[in-house]
N, C-alpha and C positions, 0 to 999 in steps of 0.2 A: 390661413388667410381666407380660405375659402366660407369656413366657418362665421368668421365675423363678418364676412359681406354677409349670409344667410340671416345671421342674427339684425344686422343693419335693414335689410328686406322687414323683415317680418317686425321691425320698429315702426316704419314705416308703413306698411299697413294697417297695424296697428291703429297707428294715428290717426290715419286718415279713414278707420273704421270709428275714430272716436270723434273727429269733425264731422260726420254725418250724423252722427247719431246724441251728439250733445246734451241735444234740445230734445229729444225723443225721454218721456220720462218711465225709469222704469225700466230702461235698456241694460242699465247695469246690476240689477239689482240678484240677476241668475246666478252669480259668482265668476260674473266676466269681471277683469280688471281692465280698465285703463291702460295701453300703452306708457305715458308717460310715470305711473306707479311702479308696472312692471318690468321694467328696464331703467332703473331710477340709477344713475351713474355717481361713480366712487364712493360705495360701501362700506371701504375701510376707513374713510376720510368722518359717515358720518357714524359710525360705530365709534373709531374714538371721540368724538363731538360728544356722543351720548356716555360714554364711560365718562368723559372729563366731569359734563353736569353733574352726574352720577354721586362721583366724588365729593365736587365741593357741594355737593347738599349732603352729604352723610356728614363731612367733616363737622360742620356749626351743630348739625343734628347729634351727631354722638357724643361731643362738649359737652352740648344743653343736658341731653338724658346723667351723663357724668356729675356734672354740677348739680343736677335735680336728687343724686342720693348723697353726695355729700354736704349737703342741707340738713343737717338734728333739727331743726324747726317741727314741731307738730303740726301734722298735716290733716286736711278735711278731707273726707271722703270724695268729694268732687274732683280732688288736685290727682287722686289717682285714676280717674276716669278721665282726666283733661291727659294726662303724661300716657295711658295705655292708646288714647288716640292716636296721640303725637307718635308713638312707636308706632303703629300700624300704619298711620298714613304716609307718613314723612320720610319714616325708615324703609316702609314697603317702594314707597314712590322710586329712593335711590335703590333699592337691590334691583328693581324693575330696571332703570332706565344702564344700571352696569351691564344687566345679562341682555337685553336688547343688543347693547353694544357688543358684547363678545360674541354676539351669535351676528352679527352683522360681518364683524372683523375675520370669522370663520367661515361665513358664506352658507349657513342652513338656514332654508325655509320657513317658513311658518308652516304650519300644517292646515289654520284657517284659509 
C-alpha cells in the first residue's frame, strides 16, 4: 500500500513538474519524460490493443504475399521490387507492432 501511495506522490509531481514547464521549450528534450508517458496506465490492456492490430494486418498481408506466388503469370521486374516492399513494410510494421505488444504485456522497458 505504502508503495502505490509513493508511486501516486511522484505522478503527481511529476505532473505538476510538467504544467510548469509546458510551454518552457526544450525542457524535455534531456531525456526527461512526461509524467503522464511514464506512468501511462493498463499496459496489458494496450499490449493486447497492439498484438490484436498486429494480427489483423499480417493476416490480409500474408493472403496477399500467398496469392502473389501462386500467380504463373510472368512477372516484370518492378512487380518484384513492389512485393519485396510490401514484405518489408507491411510485414515489418505487424512483427513490430506484435513484439511491442508482448513486451508491454510482459512489463520490460525500453532501453531508449
Amino acid at each position: 500500500m505504502k508503495k502505490e501511495a509513493d508511486q501516486n506522490n511522484h505522478y503527481i509531481e511529476d505532473l505538476e513538474e510538467w504544467q510548469e514547464n509546458q510551454y518552457n521549450p526544450g525542457y524535455y528534450l534531456g531525456g526527461k519524460i512526461p509524467g503522464n508517458l511514464l506512468y501511462s496506465g493498463r499496459p496489458k490492456m494496450i499490449g493486447a490493443l497492439l498484438i490484436g492490430i498486429g494480427v489483423m494486418t499480417l493476416i490480409p498481408f500474408a493472403l496477399g504475399i500467398i496469392d502473389s506466388f501462386r500467380n504463373d503469370a510472368p512477372r516484370m521486374p518492378i512487380e518484384f521490387v513492389l512485393l519485396f516492399v510490401r514484405i518489408l513494410g507491411f510485414g515489418g510494421f505487424s512483427i513490430l507492432l506484435i513484439v511491442n505488444g508482448i513486451k508491454k504485456i510482459i512489463g520490460k522497458k525500453n532501453s531508449t
